[in-house]
Phi, psi and omega in degrees: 000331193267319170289332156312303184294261206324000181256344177303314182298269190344303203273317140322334171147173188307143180245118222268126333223085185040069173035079197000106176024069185023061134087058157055005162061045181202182179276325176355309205254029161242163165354069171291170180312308160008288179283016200242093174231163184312174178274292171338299175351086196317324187141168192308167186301226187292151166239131181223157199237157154210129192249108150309152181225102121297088194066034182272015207283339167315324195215009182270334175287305175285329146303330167287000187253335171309310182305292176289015147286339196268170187302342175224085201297184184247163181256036200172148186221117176231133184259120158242113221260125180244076213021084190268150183207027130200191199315033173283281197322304173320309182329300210306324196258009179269350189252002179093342173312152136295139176270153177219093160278115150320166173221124184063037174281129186222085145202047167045213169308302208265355154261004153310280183303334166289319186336277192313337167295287157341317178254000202247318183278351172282348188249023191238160197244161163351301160301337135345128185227157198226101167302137153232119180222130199292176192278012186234003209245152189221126171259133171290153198291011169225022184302287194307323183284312174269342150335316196266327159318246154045283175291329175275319167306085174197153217291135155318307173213073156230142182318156180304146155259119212269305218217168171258078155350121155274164201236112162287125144228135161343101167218164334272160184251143201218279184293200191257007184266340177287251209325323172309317180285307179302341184284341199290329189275357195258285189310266182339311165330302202279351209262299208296326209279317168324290145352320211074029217080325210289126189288176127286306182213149176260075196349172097318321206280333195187132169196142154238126186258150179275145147322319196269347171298307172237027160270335175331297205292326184281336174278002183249002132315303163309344185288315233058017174301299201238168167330135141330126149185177179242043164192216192284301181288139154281127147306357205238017164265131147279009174257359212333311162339279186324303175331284212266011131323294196284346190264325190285346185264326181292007160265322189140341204291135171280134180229139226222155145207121186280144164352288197295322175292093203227135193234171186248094192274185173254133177268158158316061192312351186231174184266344147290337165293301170325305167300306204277340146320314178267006185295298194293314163318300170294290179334312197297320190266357122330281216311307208285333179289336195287334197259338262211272173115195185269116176216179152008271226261326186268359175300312190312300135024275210284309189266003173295341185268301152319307167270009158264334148311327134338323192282321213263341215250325176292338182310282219279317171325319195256336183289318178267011133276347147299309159307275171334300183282350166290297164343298196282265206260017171088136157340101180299001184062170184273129161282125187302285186324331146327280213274351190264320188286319164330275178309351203250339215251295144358276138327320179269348177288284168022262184320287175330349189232036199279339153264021159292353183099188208257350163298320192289326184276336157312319219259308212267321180330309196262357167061328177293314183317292183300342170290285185280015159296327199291299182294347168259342157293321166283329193305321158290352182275323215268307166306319200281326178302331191277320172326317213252008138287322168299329202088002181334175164260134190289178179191127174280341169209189203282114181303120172276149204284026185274298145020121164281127173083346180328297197302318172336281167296316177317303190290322174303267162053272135001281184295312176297337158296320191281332160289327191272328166314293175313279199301330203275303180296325159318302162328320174284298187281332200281324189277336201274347169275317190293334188265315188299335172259347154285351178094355197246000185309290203274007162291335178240001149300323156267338166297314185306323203250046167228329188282317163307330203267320169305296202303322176286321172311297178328308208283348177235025155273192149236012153317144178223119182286347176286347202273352175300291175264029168289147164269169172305348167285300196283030166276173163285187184215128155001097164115346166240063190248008172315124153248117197316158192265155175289000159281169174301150247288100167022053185253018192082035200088189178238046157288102167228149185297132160317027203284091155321162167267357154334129171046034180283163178301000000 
């Protein structure tokens, strides 16, 4: 069995580095005295925030001043202007940030953020923390103050917590494609609250990390305890979040998002922009499980994937074990129970989204809308598996055909999706016929849609069934039982006061 798992590891990828080297075998990555202070303890020594920037000048002014609104303002704001070619830096610095220009970065976000780390962690001490949050983002006004709780406060005996999450929603939300995605975001918010916090990826969008956290990651890069890099990030993630999320929980490190940290992101307005965000957004996290191997911490991972590629493969399962049996025996006619699990299946799209307001529920209510919102993610889920088989060449958007070679590449493209598509449904439809003529189709057409149906009961309790072996760190704490109002997150509008960050404490 043991040689089974290890070819299972190999053959997925490096299984990083014996769960780096069992959570680096010191004391390093436990509970120092450091973390064991009192609750009242407001949170780490100095907070400096840092915001990537592309071309932000539109929307980088209503972030720093969110920064200077909040209850515990940070004591440095650094905009890292990432070959900007208009007014994000003037803004920035009309606003009291510091500017930070790259310099030659052709490694996107996560080689920004090394730049600046790089000259920013040899001079910050331990007790430190480092907001990183994008340049599209808004924080509700104690994002910092419970973040800061959060990361300093933690338990004798549970692992150090590396870094604080923010819980996303969609602002502002206008259309009906904004509202789809704030309902996809309303519903994970309510999943996290279930958890007891406990994250899955430490957003991008607001995350607060300890210092000692991410000179960690970066020296056991250097080790080769995780993926190669040459800083806090692997460049070679399209996820860097997720990435470095997967590096802090494989040191040992705990990654938490309380209720009360609630940021405001900018949604996708058209359905291209949307695909090659979640285009990107999946790719990245295959890629990163890919890099990852099979350990501990990425199994969970593994079958979350697995069973969502299962989700997108029934539809076409079922639809052709349905045929087949009309074709054979005629109409199965409606089954009350069909239609009762139906409904209870139903209810929970519902139910999930009830703090989103009476739009989300408007929205959720008619079941169609979210249904084929459903059928467009997979259909993004299913590119991205074929992208990251293939080897496709990554992209954050669709290249315009203006391009030299753009139309060129668009068809190769195409082709190679649409063949590899085919073979996966063929695959598909070929296996849901070989279980309809064994007698076994709607047998296993009912465990999925029964086993969905145990998981939507599950999702409208406050059972978490994992929630058994969570430790007492990752519950809330006293001051983080806020619950967001159902507009987007209590920021006032898209209005934040005119506060500079001039002569902050």
């Amino acid at each position: 069995m043991g040689n089974l798992l290890n070819r299972l590891r190999s053959g997925w990828g490096p299984a990083f580095a014996a769960e780096a080297q069992r959570r680096r075998e010191g004391p390093a990555f436990g509970p120092a005295e450091a973390n064991r202070l009192a609750p009242q303890d407001v949170g780490p020594g100095r907070i400096l925030a840092l915001v990537p920037a592309h071309n932000e000048e539109g929307l980088i002014a209503h972030t720093v001043r969110s920064l200077a609104a909040q209850s515990r303002p940070v004591r440095e704001v650094i905009v890292v202007a990432d070959r900007c070619t208009d007014g994000t830096a003037a803004v920035s610095a009309a606003e009291g940030a510091r500017v930070f220009e790259t310099v030659c970065n052709d490694e996107a976000k996560a080689g920004a953020l090394n730049q600046v780390l790089a000259d920013l962690l040899p001079t910050l001490s331990d007790n430190d923390a480092l907001l990183i949050m994008d340049a599209d983002t808004l924080l509700s006004p104690r994002f910092v103050a419970v973040a800061a709780r959060r990361l300093r406060y933690q338990e004798d005996d549970a692992p150090p917590i590396g870094g604080v999450g923010g819980i996303f929603y969609g602002h502002p939300v206008k259309g009906v494609i904004e509202h789809l995605q704030n309902n996809e975001y309303v519903r994970y918010a309510r999943e996290l609250q279930r958890r007891k916090g406990r994250a899955d990826v430490l957003t991008g969008t607001a995350s607060l990390f300890s210092v000692t956290a991410l000179r960690a990651v970066q020296q056991a890069r250097a080790d080769g305890l995780l993926p190669e890099g040459k800083g806090v990030y692997d460049v070679e993630a399209m996820t860097e979040d997720n990435e470095l999320t997967l590096a802090l929980k494989h040191l040992g490190y705990r990654c938490v998002s309380p209720r009360t940290c609630i940021v405001g992101t900018e949604v996708m307005p058209t359905w291209t922009r949307l695909f090659y965000q979640r285009l990107r957004w999946q790719r990245g996290a295959l890629e990163n499980l890919r890099a990852y191997g099979l350990t501990s911490t990425t199994a969970s991972y593994l079958v979350k994937q697995l069973l969502m590629h299962l989700s997108v493969a029934f539809l076409p399962f079922y639809l052709t074990v349905l045929l087949y049996t009309v074709l054979t025996r005629g109409f199965p006619g409606w089954l009350l129970w069909w239609i009762a699990i139906t409904g209870v299946a139903a209810l929970e799209r519902v139910w999930s989204v009830k703090r989103g307001g009476w739009r989300s529920l408007l929205l959720a209510a008619p079941l169609v809308p979210e249904i084929l919102y459903d059928l467009f993610l997979g259909a993004v889920y299913v590119k991205a598996l074929i992208d990251t088989l293939t080897g496709a060449r990554r992209t954050w958007e669709r290249a315009p055909p203006t391009v030299p070679g753009a139309q060129r590449h668009h068809r190769r493209e195409a082709l190679v999706v649409a063949v590899t598509a085919t073979g996966l449904l063929a695959l598909d439809i070929g296996t849901a016929l070989l279980c309809a003529v064994l007698g076994i189709g709607w047998d296993l057409v009912a465990v999925f849609v029964l086993g969905g149906v145990g998981a939507a009961v599950v999702r409208m309790s406050r059972f978490y069934p994992s929630g058994l072996f969570l430790t007492s760190g990752e519950e809330l704490h006293p001051g983080d039982d806020f619950v967001p109002p159902p507009d987007p997150p209590g920021f006032g509008g898209h209005t934040v006061p005119h506060t500079t960050l001039r002569n902050r404490p």
